[in-house]
N, C-alpha and C positions, 0 to 999 in steps of 0.2 A: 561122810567122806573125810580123811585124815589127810590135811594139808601138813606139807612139808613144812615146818617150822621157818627154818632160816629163812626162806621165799617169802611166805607172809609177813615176817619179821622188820628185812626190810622197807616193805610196802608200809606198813605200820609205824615203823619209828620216822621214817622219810616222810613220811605224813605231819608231825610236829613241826616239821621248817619251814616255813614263809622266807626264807630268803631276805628277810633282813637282821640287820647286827648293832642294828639300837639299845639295846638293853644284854648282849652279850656281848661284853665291855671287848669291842676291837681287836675282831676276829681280823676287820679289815680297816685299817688304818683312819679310819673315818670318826670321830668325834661326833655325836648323836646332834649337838644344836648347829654342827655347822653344814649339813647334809645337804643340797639342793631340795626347795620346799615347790608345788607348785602355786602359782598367786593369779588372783586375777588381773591383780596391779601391775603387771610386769612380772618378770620372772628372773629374781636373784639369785641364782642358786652360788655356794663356795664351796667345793667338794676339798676337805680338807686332806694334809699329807702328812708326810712324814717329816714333819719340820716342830720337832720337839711338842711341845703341850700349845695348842693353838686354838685360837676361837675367831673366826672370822667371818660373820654370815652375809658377809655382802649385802646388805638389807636397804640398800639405796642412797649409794655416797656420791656427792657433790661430783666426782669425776664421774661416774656411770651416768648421771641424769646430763650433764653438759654433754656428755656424749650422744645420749638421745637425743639432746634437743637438736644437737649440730647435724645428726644423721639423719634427721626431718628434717631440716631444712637445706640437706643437700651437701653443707659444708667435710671436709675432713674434721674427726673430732678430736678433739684436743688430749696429747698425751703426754704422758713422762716419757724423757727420750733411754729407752733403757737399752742398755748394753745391748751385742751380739755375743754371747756367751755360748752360742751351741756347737753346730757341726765344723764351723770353720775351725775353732778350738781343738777341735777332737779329731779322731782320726778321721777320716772324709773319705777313706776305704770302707771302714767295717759296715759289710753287710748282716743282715739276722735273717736268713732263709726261712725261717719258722713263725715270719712274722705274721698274723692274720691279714687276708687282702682287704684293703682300703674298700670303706663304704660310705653312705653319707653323712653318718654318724663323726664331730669330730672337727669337720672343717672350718675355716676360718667365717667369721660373719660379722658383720655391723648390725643386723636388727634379724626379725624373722622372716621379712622373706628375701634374706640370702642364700636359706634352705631348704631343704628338700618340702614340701607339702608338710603339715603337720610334726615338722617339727620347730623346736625353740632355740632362740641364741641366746645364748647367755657372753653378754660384752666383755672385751676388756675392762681391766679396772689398774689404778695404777696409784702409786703414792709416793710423797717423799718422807721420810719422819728419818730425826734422829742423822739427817746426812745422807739415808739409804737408801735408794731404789727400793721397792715393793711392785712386781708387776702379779697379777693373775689373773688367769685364760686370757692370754696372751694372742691376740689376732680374734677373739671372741672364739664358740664352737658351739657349734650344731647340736643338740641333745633331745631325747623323748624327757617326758618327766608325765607322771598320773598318777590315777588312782584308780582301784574297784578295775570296773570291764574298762577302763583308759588306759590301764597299765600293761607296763610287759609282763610276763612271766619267766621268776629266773631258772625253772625247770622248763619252758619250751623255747629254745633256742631262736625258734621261727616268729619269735615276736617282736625281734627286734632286728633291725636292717642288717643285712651283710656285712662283716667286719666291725660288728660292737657287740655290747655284754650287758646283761640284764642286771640290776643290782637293787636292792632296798634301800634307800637311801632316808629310810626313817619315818617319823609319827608324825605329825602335826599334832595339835593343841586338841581335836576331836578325838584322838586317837588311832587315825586312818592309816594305813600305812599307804607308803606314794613311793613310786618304783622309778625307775629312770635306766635308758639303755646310753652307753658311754662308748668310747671306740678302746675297742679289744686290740691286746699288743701281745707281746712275748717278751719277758723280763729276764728268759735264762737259754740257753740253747739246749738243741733233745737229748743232750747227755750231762744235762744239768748242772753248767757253769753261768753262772751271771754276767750279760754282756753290759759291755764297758761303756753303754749308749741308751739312750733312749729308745733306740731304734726306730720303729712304726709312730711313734709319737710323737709328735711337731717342737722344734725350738720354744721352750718354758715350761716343756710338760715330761711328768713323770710316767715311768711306767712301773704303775704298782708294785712291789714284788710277790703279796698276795691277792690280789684281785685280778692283776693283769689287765689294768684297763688306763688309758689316760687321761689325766688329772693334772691341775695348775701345781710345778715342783719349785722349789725353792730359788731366793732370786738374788740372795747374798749369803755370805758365812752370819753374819749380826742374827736373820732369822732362824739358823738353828742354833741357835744358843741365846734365844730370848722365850720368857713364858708370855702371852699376850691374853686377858680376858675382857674380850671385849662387852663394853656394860660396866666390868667394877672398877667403879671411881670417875668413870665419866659417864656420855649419852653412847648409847649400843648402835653405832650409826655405822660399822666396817669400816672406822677410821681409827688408827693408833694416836692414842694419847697418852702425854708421860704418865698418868694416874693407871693406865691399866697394862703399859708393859715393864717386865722386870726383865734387864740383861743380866746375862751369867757371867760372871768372872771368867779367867782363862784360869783358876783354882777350882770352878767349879764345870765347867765347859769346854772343850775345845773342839766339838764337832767346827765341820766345814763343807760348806755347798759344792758339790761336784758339779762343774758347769759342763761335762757331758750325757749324765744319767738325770740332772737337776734334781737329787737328792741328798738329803742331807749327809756324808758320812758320820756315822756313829763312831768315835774313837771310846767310847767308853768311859766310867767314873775317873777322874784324874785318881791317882791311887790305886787304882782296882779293886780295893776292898768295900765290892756289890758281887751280887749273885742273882740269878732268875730264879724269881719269888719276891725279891727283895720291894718292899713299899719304893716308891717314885712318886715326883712330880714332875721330870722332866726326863726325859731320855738319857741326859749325861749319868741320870742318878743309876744306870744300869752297865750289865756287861756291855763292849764290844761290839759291836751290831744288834745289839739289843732295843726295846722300845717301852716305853711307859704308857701304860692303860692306864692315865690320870681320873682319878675321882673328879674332878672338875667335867671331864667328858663321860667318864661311866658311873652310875651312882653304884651299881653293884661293889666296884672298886674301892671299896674303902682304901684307903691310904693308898692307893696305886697299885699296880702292879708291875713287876719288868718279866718280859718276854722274849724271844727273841724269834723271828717270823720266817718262814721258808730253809728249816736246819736239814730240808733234804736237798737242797744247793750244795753246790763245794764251794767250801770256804766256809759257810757259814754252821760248819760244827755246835752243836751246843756244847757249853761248859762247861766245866766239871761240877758234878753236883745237882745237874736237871739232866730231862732225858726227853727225844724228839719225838713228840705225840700229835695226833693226827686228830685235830679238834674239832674240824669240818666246819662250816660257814654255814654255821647256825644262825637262828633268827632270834634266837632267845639264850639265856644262860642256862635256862634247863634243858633247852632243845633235845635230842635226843636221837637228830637224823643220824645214822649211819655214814662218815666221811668215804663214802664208796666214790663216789661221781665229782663230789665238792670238795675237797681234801684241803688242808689247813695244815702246814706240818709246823708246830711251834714248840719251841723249847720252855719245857715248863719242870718245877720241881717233881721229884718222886715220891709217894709214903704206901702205906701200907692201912691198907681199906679197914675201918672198922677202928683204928684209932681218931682220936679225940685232942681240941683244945685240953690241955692238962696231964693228958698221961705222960709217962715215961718218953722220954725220944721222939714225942712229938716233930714231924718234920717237916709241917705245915704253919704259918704264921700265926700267933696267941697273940691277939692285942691288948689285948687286957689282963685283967686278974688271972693266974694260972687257976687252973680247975674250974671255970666261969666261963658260960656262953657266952661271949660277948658281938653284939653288932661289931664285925670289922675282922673275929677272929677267918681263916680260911680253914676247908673243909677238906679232906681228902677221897676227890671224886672217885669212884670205879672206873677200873682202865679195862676195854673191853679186851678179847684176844685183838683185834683189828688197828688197836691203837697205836703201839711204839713203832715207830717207824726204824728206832737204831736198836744197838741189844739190851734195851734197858728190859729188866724182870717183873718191877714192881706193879704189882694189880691199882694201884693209884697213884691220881697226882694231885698238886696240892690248886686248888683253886679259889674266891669268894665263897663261903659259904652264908646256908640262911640261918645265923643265930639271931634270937631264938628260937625263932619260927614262932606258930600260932598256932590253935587248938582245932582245924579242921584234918580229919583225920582221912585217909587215902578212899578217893573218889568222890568225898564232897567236894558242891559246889565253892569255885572262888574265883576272885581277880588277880590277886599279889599272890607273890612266894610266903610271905609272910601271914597269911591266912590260913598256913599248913603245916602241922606238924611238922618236925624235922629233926628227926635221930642222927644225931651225926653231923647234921648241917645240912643235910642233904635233901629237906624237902623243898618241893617243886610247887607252882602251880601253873598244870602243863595245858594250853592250849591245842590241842591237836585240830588240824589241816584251822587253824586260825580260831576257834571257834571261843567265845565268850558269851557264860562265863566257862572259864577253864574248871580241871577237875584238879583235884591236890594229889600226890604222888608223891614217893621219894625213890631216891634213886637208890640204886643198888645190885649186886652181883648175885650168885649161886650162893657164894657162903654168908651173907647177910641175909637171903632170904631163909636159907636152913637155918639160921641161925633165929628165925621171928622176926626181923626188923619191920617186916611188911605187914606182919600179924600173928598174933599167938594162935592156941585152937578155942576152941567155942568152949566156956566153962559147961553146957551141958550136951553137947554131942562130939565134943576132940576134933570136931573138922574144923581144918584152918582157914584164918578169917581174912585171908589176904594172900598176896602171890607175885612173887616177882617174875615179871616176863620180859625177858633179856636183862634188863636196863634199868626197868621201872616198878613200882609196887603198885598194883591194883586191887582191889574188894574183890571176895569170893561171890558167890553167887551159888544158890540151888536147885535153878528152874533155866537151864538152859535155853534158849529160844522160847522161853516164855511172854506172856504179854509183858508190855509195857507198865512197869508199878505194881508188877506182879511178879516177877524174876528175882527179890530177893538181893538187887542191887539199892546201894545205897540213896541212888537219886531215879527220879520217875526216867528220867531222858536218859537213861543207860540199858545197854541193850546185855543180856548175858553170855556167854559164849561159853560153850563146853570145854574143856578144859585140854583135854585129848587133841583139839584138834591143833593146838601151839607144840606139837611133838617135844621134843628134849627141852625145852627153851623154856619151862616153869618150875620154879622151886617154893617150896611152901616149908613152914617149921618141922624140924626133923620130931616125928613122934606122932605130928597128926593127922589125921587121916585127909586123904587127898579132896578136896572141893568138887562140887559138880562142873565149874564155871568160876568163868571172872569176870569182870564188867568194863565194859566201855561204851565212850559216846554214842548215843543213838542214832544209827543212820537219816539220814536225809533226802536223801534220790541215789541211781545208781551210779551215777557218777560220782559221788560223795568216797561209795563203797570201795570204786576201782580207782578210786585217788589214795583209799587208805591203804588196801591190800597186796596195788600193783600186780592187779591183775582183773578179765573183765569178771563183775559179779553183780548180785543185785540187790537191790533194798527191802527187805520185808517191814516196811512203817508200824505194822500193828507189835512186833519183836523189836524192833528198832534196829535187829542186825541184819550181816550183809551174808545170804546164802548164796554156796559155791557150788 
C-alpha cells in the first residue's frame, strides 16, 4: 500500500512534541526553573512572564507559609496592601467576545479545598523590596499540575476542565516531565488586533500573547526593568535580595508595566541599535516589542536571544532585517512538530540553508573565532514551505545551533544533541512521541539531502546510506519489514520501512542509487503506531513497524 506522504508526514513529525518548552528556549514565555513544579510538601508553583529576565520559583517564602498557617487556623492571612491597578483604571467597557467560557480552572482560592475536587491552589504571595509592591497570583488560583497518567494532555483538549489549556510546564530533577492545565483567555480579537485588556483574566494577571492562558503579570514599572536571579548571591528562598537583583538604568531600560494588560510594555533598546537575533540578557536589550530568551533561562541560548512573539498581530510587525516564521510550540529545540494545530509566529533572522559560521555573508551569529565551530555560534535551520508567515523568501532562519556536535552518526542511540553529529549545526538528538534513549538526526531540506548531508552512497554498492524525510535525516535500510536486528538498521530497536511508501517526501545523494528503506523507532503497541502516523494502524513487534 502507498501512503500519501504529506498525511503520514504530519502524523510522524507531530509525533516528536510532548508539548513542553523546557529546553526549546521560550517558545512560550516561560523560563524552564521557574515553571510550576508538583511537590508533595505543598505546592509552589511561579509561572513566569513576560517581565524582562526573571527567576522566581516561589519555593516557600515567609509570606505564603504565614498565609497557610493563618488559613488553618481560620484567620484572614496577612498581605501586602497592593494597589487597584485593573479594570477600574482601564476602560470598564471593553468587552473581548472571543473570550474562552469561564471554568474552574483559575479561580481565586486560599488553600485546596476552595476548589473544584482534584485540583490545587497555589496562594497569594506578596512582597516589599526596594520601596515596591511585588504581588503574584494574586487572590490565589485554582490549577491541575502532574505527571505520567496524572497529567493532562496538551493534544487532547478534553483533559483538562472547560475554559483552560493544557501546557508542559517542565522537568523535574528525575527528568519527568509534569503538565498543568491553567485558565485559557484570548489575547487578540478574530481579526487579529491585540486587546487593550486583560480581558478573561482576573486583576494581576496576564494574558499570554503566546500561550493564551493566565498567569501572575507585572505589578510595577521597577519589575520590568530589573534582572532578578534568584539563588546568586543570596538563599533561593522567592524572596528579592540586593545581591540577586540588578536594576536597569532609564539608559538601559525604559519599559513600563501596563496596568490594564498587566504586561510589561517593550519600548525597546534605548537607541535602537539591536535587531532580532541579536545576543540579550534582558528584553530592553531588544527591538520594540521584542523579548530575550536569556541563557540564564535557556541553556541552548547561549548569549540570548531576541525575538519578537505573535508578528501575526497588528502592530506587532517584524523588523526589518527578520522575517515572521511559524516555530510551533515545540517540546524540544529539535522538535520537529509541524506548527499546523500549535502555531507560534515569531520574528526571527533569515539565511540561506547550507551556509556556515565562517563563510562569506554569514547571516546567522559567529561567537567566536570566524571559520570555527564554536559552542554559542547559531545555525541556519531549514524553513519548511509551511513556515513564513509574511513574504519572507529565505529557505532558513537563523537559530542556537549544536557546535560541535559529537561523533554519533544519524539513527544511533543518544540522550543530548551533543552526542550527534552535526553538519551545519544542525544535528539533533530527537526523541520521538518522548521516547529515551532518543535517536540522533540532523536536520535538513531537499537540497541538503541531494546534496549528502544525510549520507553519501555505500563505497561498495552506490546505495545511499541515509535519507532525508521532510525535515529530518534518517539510516537507510535494506530489508524492509524485516526482523528486528535483522533489517540493516543501525540500532536492534529500529524497525525499516520501505521507502516508497513516504511518496515525494525522501531525498537521498543525487547519483546514488535509491535505498530499499529507512529506519525508525520500533513500534511498541498499536497505539504507539496511531499516535506516530495519525492515523488507525497496527504494531507488528516482531518488524518493530506499524502496518497500514
Amino acid at each position: 500500500m502507498k501512503l500519501f506522504g504529506k498525511m503520514i508526514l504530519v502524523g510522524l513529525l507531530a509525533a516528536t512534541a510532548g508539548g513542553c518548552f523546557e529546553s526549546h528556549p521560550g517558545l512560550v514565555d516561560v523560563p524552564r526553573e521557574a515553571a510550576p513544579t508538583p511537590d508533595d510538601g505543598g505546592f509552589d508553583p511561579d509561572v513566569p512572564d513576560d517581565r524582562g529576565a526573571r527567576d522566581d520559583t516561589d519555593g516557600g517564602s515567609d509570606v505564603r507559609e504565614d498565609a497557610r498557617d493563618d488559613a488553618d487556623d481560620g484567620a484572614d492571612p496577612p498581605d501586602v496592601d497592593v494597589p487597584d491597578t485593573g479594570s477600574d483604571a482601564c476602560d470598564p467597557g471593553l468587552e473581548c467576545p472571543n473570550d474562552p467560557i469561564d471554568g474552574p480552572i483559575g479561580r481565586t482560592c486560599l488553600d485546596d479545598t476552595e476548589c473544584d475536587p482534584g485540583l490545587r491552589c497555589v496562594m497569594e504571595t506578596s512582597e516589599v523590596f526596594d520601596g515596591e509592591i511585588y504581588a503574584s497570583w494574586r487572590g490565589g488560583y485554582c490549577l491541575t499540575v502532574g505527571t505520567g497518567d496524572a497529567a493532562c494532555d496538551p493534544d487532547v483538549a478534553e483533559t483538562c476542565p472547560v475554559g483552560s489549556t493544557c501546557l508542559c510546564l517542565g522537568t523535574d530533577p528525575a527528568g519527568q516531565r509534569y503538565f498543568g492545565c491553567l485558565d485559557a483567555c484570548s489575547a487578540a480579537s478574530s481579526a487579529g488586533v491585540p486587546w487593550t485588556a486583560n480581558c478573561d483574566c482576573r486583576d494581576g494577571y496576564d494574558c499570554s500573547l503566546v500561550g493564551e492562558f493566565c498567569y501572575p503579570g507585572c505589578s510595577n514599572d521597577r519589575e520590568c526593568c530589573e534582572i532578578w536571579h534568584d539563588g546568586e548571591g543570596g538563599a533561593e528562598d522567592a524572596v528579592r535580595q540586593p545581591s540577586e537583583v540588578r536594576f536597569l538604568a532609564p539608559s538601559e531600560c525604559t519599559d513600563t508595566c501596563d496596568p490594564c494588560t498587566f504586561r510589561c510594555d517593550r519600548n525597546g533598546c534605548p537607541g535602537g541599535d539591536c535587531r532580532i537575533g541579536d545576543p540579550c540578557e534582558h528584553d530592553s536589550d531588544c527591538p520594540a516589542n521584542g523579548r530575550c530568551i536569556a541563557e540564564h533561562f535557556a541553556e541552548a541560548a547561549i548569549g540570548g536571544i531576541c525575538v519578537l512573539d505573535r508578528c501575526d498581530l497588528v502592530g506587532r510587525e517584524c523588523p526589518a532585517g527578520s522575517g515572521c516564521g511559524n516555530l510551533g510550540l515545540d517540546d524540544r529545540l529539535e522538535s520537529l512538530n509541524p506548527p499546523f494545530e500549535r502555531p507560534s509566529y515569531t520574528c526571527v533572522a533569515a539565511c540561506t540553508v547550507g551556509s556556515r559560521p565562517g563563510d562569506a555573508g554569514f547571516a546567522c551569529r559567529d561567537a567566536g573565532a570566524l571559520g570555527v565551530a564554536d559552542r554559542g555560534d547559531q545555525a541556519c535551520v531549514p524553513a519548511g514551505d509551511w513556515f513564513w508567515y509574511d513574504a519572507t523568501s529565505s529557505d532558513g532562519y537563523c537559530w542556537p545551533g549544536n557546535f560541535p556536535g559529537g561523533d554519533g552518526p544519524p539513527g544511533h542511540a543518544c540522550s543530548l544533541d551533543t552526542d550527534c553529529t552535526s553538519p551545519l549545526g544542525l544535528g539533533r538528538c530527537m526523541h520521538l512521541l518522548g521516547a529515551d534513549p532518543g535517536i540522533c538526526t540532523s536536520l535538513c531540506n531537499e537540497r541538503l539531502g541531494r546534496e549528502g548531508t544525510c549520507g553519501g552512497g555505500d563505497s561498495t554498492t552506490g546505495t545511499a546510506t541515509g535519507v532525508c524525510l521532510s525535515r529530518v535525516c534518517l539510516p537507510a535500510c535494506d530489508a524492509p519489514a524485516g526482523a528486528l536486528g535483522a533489517n540493516g538498521c543501525p540500532e536492534r530497536a529500529q524497525g525499516c520501512y520501505a521507502l516508497d511508501l513516504f511518496d515525494s517526501y525522501a531525498w537521498f545523494l543525487d547519483g546514488a542509487s535509491e535505498p530499499a528503506g529507512l529506519c525508525l523507532p520500533a513500534c511498541s503497541d498499536d497505539a504507539w503506531c496511531s499516535r506516530m502516523f495519525a492515523i488507525p494502524t497496527t504494531c507488528d513487534r516482531a518488524t518493530g513497524t506499524c502496518t497500514f
